[in-house]
ZALUMMI-706104 format. One record per residue (C-alpha): x, y, z; chain; residue in three letters; residue number from 1. Coordinates in steps of 0.25 Angstrom, whole numbers. Example, Ala and Ser with C-alpha at 12.3 -4.5 7.8 and 13.67 -1.06 7.14 Angstrom:
2
{rec {49 -18 31} A ALA 1}
{rec {55 -4 29} A SER 2}
% end
This chain:
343
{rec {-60 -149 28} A UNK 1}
{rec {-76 -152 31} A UNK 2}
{rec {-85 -144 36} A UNK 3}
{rec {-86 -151 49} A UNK 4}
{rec {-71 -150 51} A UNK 5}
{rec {-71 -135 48} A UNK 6}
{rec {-81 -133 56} A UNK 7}
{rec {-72 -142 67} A UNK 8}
{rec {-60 -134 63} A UNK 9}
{rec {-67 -120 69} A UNK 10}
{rec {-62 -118 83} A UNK 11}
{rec {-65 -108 94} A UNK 12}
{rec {-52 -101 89} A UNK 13}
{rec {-59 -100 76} A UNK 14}
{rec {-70 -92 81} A UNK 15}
{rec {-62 -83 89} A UNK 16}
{rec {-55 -79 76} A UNK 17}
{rec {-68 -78 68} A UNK 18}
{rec {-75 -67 80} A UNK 19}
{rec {-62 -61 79} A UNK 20}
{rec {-61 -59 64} A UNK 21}
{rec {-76 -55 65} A UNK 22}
{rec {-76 -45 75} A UNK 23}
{rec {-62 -38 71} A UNK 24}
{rec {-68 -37 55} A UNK 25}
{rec {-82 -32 59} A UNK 26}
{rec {-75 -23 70} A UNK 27}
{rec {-66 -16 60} A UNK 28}
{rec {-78 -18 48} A UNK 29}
{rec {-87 -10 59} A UNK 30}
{rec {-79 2 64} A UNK 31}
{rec {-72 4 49} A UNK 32}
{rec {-88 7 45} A UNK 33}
{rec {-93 13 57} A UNK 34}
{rec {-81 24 57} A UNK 35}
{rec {-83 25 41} A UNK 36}
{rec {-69 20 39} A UNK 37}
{rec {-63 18 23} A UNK 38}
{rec {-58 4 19} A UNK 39}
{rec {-66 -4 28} A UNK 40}
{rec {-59 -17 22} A UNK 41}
{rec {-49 -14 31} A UNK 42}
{rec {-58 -14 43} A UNK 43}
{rec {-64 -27 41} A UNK 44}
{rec {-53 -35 33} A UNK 45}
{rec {-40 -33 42} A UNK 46}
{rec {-46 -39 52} A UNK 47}
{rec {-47 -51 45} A UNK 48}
{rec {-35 -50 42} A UNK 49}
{rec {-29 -49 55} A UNK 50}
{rec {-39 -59 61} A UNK 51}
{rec {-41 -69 51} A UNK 52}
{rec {-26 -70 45} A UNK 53}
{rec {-20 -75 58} A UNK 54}
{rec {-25 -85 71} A UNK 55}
{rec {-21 -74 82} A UNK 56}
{rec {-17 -58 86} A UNK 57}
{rec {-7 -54 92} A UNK 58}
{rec {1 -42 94} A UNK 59}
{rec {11 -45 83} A UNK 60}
{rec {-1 -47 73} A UNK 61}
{rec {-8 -36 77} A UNK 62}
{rec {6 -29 75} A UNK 63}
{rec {9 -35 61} A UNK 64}
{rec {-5 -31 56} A UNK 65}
{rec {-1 -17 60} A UNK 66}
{rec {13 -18 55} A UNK 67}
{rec {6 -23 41} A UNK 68}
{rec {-3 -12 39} A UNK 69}
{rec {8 -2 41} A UNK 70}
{rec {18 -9 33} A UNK 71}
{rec {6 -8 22} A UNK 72}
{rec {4 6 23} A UNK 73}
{rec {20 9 23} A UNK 74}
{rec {21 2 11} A UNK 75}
{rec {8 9 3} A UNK 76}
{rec {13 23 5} A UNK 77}
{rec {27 20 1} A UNK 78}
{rec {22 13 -12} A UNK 79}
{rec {12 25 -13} A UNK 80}
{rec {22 34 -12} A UNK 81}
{rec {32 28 -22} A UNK 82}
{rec {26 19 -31} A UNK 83}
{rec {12 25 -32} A UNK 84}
{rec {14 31 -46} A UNK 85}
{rec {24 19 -52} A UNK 86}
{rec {15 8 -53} A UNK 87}
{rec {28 -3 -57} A UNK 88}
{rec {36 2 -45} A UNK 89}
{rec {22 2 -35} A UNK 90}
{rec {21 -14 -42} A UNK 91}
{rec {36 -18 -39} A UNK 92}
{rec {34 -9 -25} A UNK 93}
{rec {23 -19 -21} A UNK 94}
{rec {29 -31 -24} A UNK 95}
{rec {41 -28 -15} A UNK 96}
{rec {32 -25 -2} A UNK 97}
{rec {23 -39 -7} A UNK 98}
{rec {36 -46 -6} A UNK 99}
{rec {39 -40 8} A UNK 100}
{rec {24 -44 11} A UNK 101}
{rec {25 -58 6} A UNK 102}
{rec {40 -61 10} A UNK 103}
{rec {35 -58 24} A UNK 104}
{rec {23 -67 22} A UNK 105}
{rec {30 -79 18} A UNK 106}
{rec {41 -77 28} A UNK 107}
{rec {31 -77 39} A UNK 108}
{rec {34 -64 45} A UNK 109}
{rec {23 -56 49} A UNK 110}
{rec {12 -63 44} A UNK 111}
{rec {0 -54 47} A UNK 112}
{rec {9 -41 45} A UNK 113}
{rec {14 -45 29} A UNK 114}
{rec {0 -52 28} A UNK 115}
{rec {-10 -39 29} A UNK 116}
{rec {0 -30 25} A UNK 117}
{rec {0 -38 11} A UNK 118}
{rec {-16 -36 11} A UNK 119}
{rec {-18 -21 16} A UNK 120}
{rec {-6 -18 5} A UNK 121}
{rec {-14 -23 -6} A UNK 122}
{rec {-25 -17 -1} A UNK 123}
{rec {-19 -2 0} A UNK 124}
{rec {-10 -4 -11} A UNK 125}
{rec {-20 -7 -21} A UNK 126}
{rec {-32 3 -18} A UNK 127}
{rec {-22 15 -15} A UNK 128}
{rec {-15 14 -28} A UNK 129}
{rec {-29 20 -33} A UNK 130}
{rec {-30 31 -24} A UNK 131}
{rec {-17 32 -18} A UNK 132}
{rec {-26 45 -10} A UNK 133}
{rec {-36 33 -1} A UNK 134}
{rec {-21 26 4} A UNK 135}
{rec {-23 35 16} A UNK 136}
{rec {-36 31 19} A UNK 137}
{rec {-34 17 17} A UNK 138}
{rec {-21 18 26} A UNK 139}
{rec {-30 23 37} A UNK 140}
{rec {-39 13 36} A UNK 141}
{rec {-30 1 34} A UNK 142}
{rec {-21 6 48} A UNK 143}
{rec {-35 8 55} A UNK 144}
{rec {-41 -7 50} A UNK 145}
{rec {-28 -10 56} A UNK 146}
{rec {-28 -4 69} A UNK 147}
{rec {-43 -8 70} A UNK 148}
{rec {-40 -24 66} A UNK 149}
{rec {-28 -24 75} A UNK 150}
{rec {-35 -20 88} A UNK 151}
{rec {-50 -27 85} A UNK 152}
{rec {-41 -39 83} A UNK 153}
{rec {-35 -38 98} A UNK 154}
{rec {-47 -34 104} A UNK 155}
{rec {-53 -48 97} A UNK 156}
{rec {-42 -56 100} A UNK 157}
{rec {-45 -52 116} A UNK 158}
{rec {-60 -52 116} A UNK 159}
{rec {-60 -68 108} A UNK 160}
{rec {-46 -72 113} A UNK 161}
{rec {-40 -85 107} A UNK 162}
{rec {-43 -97 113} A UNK 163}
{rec {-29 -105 110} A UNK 164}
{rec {-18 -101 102} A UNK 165}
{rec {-17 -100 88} A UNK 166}
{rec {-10 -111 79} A UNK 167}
{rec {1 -103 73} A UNK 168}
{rec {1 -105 58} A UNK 169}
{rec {13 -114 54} A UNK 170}
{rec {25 -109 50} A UNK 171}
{rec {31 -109 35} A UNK 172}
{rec {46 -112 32} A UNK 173}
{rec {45 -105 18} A UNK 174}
{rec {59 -108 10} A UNK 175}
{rec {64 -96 5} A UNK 176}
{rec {59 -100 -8} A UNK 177}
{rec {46 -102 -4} A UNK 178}
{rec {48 -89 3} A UNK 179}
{rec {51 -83 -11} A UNK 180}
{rec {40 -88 -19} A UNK 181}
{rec {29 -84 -6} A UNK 182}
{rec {33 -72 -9} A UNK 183}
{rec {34 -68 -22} A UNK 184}
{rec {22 -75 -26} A UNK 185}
{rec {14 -67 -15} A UNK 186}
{rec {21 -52 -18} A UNK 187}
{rec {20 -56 -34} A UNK 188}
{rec {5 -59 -33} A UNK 189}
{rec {2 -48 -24} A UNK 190}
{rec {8 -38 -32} A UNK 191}
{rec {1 -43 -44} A UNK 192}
{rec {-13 -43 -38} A UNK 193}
{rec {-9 -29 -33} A UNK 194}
{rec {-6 -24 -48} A UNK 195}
{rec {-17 -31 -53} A UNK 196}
{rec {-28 -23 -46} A UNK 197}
{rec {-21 -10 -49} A UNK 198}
{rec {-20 -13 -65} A UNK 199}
{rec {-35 -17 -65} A UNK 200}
{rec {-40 -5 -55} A UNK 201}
{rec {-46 -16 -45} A UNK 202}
{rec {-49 -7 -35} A UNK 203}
{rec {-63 -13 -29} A UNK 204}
{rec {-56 -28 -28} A UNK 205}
{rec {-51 -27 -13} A UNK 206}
{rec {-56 -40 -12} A UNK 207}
{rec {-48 -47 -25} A UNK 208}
{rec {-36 -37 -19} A UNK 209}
{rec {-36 -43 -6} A UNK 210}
{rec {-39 -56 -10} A UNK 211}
{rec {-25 -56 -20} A UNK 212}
{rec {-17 -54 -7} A UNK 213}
{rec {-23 -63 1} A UNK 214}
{rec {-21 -75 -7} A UNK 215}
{rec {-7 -72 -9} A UNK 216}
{rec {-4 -75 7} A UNK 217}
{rec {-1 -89 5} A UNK 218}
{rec {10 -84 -6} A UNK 219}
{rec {10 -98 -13} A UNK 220}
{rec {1 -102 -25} A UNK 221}
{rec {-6 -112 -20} A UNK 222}
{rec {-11 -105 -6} A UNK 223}
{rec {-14 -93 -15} A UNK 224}
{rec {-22 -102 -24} A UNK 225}
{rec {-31 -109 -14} A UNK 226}
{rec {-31 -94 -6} A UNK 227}
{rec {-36 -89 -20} A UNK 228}
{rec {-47 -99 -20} A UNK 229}
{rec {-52 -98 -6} A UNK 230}
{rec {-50 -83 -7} A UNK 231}
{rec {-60 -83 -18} A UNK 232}
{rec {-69 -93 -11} A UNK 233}
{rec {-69 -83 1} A UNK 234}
{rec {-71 -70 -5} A UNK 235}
{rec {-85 -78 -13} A UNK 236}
{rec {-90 -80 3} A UNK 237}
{rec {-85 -66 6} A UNK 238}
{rec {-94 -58 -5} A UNK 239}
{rec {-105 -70 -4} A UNK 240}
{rec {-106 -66 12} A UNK 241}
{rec {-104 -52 8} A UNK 242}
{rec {-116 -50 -1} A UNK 243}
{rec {-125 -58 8} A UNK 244}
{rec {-122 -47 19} A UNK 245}
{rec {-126 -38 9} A UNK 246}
{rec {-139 -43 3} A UNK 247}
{rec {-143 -48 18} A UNK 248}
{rec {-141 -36 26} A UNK 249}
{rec {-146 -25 12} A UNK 250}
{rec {-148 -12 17} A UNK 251}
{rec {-144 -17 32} A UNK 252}
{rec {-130 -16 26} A UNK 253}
{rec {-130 -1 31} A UNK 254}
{rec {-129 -3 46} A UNK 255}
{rec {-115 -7 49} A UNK 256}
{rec {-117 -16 63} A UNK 257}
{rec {-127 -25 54} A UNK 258}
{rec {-115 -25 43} A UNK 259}
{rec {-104 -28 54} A UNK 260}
{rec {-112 -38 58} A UNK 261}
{rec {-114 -46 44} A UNK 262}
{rec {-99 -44 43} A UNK 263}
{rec {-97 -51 57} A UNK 264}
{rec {-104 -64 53} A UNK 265}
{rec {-99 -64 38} A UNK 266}
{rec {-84 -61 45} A UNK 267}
{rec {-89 -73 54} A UNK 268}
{rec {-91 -82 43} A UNK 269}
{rec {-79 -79 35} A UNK 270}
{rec {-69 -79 46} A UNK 271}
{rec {-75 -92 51} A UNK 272}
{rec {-72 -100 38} A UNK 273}
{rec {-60 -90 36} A UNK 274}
{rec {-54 -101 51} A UNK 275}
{rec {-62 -113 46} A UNK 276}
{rec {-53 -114 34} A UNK 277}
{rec {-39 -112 41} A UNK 278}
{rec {-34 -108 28} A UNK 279}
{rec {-28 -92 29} A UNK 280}
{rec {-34 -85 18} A UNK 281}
{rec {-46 -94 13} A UNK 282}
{rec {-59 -95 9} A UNK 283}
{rec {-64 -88 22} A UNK 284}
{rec {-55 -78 23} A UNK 285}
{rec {-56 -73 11} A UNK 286}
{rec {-72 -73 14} A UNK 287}
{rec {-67 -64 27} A UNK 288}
{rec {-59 -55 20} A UNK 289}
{rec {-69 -52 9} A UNK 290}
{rec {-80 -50 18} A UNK 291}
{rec {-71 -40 24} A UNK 292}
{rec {-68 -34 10} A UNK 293}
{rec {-83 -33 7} A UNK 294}
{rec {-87 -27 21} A UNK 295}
{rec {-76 -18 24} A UNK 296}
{rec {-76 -11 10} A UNK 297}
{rec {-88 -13 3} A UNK 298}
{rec {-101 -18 10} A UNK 299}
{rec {-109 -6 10} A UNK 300}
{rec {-124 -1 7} A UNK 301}
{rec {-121 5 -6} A UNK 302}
{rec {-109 -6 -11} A UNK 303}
{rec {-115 -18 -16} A UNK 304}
{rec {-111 -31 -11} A UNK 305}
{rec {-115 -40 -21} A UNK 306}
{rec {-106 -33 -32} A UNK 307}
{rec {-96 -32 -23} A UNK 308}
{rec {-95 -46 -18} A UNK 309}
{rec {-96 -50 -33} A UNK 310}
{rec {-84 -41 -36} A UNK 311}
{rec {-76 -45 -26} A UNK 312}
{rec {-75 -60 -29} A UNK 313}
{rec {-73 -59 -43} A UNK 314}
{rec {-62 -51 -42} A UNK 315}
{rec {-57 -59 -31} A UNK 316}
{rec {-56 -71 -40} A UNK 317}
{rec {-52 -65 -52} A UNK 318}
{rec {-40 -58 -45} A UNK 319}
{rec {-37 -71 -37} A UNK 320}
{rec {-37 -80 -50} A UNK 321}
{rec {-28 -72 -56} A UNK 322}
{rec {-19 -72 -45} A UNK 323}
{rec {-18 -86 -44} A UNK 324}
{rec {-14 -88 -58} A UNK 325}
{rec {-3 -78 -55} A UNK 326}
{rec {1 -85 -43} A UNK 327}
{rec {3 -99 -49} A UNK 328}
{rec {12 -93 -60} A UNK 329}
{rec {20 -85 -51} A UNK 330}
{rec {19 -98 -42} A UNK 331}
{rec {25 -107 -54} A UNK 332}
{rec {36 -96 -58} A UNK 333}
{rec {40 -94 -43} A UNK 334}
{rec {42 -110 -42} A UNK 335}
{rec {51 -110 -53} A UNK 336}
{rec {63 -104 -46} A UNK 337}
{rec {71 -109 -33} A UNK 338}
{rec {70 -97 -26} A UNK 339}
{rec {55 -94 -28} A UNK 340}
{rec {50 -111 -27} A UNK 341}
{rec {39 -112 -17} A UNK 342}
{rec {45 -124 -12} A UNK 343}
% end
């Protein structure tokens, strides 16, 4: 598509949902850092999530986000409490609820509720297995980003009210085979990322975590692959956008309106070519995300950006290259059998 026709292409819906996904990131971003909050990832990035992943709110959204969230937090203490100290019985434990997840996803049930719940798992999952002590902390904070999302979301959704209703996404009639091979390539795939980052003790690479499981939500090879790409692409703008917060506002960086306020116009930018591409988890959502990663969790006086930014990036396209390797082996395997044929 042209510049001219993307620039067409952006309605007045379009830049309802952008002040929406703005004012909710910036509003959770702001009051996670004013009260002194931990985790402010969650603060800033779910609502993305719950703003950015789906055209309109309503109660049952709001409902399955909520759901989600708990499912999660069922599922961590329960493997916490059995599997925490059995490493092969915690992998085949995870696998079962990824297929749960994924089954869900494909079937087309709850969208939004199996969606999340597959990103805040992986995200608790994998930092508490280091400090199985900080899973309470993060619990708090994930259940209050929650709350905080949900009703920022409402009040947004009635100050800057749609103007028409959403198209509704189109609707998949998945064979069962097909159903087969979504899933088990998305609860595979997941499950190996998640083993990957505990063998190799990646504890600083929320980014390349996150990004593992995003690209999985098309649960076929070739949307993960072109996901891969974009998600790459996004997270480059993320960090570039990032550091040039950074070196801009220099020692400015410690008043937190003028912070808010740079993570208003980035969020801005991001969400705006996030609509423009019409593509679910693209090049600009992946740019949105990653600014939330950066300025919920480590933009700060003493962190330093450029490192940061650098990090993040390599190690996004490090893990996702090797995850597209594995996902066009398991891909080929899967399509040799009748049951498991994406076709």
């Amino acid at each position: 598509m042209s510049t001219e026709q993307s620039q067409s292409y952006y309605t007045s819906q379009d830049q309802r949902r952008v002040l929406r996904i703005a004012f909710g990131a910036c509003t959770g971003f702001f009051i996670s850092k004013f009260m002194a909050w931990p985790n402010g990832v969650f603060f800033a990035v779910y609502p993305m999530l719950l703003l950015g992943m789906l055209p309109k709110f309503d109660s049952l959204i709001a409902f399955e986000f909520v759901a989600g969230v708990i499912i999660n937090v069922v599922e961590i203490y329960l493997l916490q409490m059995f599997f925490f100290d059995h490493p092969l019985l915690m992998m085949a434990a995870v696998f079962g609820i990824l297929i749960l997840h994924f089954r869900q996803m494909a079937s087309g049930k709850h969208f939004m509720m199996w969606a999340s719940g597959i990103v805040t798992l992986s995200v608790l999952l994998h930092f508490s297995s280091y400090n199985s002590a900080a899973i309470n902390n993060m619990v708090v904070s994930a259940f209050l980003a929650t709350g905080l999302s949900v009703i920022s979301a409402a009040v947004l959704y009635w100050l800057i009210p749609e103007s028409e209703a959403p198209t509704p996404p189109p609707s998949l009639n998945l064979s069962d085979s097909q159903l087969n091979h979504r899933t088990i390539m998305g609860a595979v795939l997941a499950t190996l990322s998640f083993v990957a980052f505990q063998l190799l003790d990646l504890r600083d690479s929320l980014s390349a975590q996150v990004a593992t499981v995003l690209v999985l939500f098309p649960m076929t090879f070739q949307g993960s692959l072109e996901g891969s790409v974009k998600r790459a692409r996004g997270v480059a703008l993320g960090c570039a956008i990032g550091i040039a917060t950074q070196l801009l506002m220099y020692d400015l960086i410690r008043f937190l309106p003028l912070v808010t306020l740079a993570m208003f116009i980035a969020v801005m930018i991001t969400a705006r070519l996030h609509l423009i591409e019409r593509s679910g988890s693209g090049m600009g959502f992946g740019a949105l995300t990653t600014i939330g990663i950066l300025f919920g969790q480590y933009l700060s006086p003493k962190s330093d950006m450029l490192y940061s930014s650098f990090y993040r990036f390599t190690s996004v396209v490090v893990a996702l290259t090797v995850l597209m390797v594995l996902a066009f082996l398991l891909d080929h395997f899967l399509n040799r059998f009748a049951l498991t044929r994406n076709a």
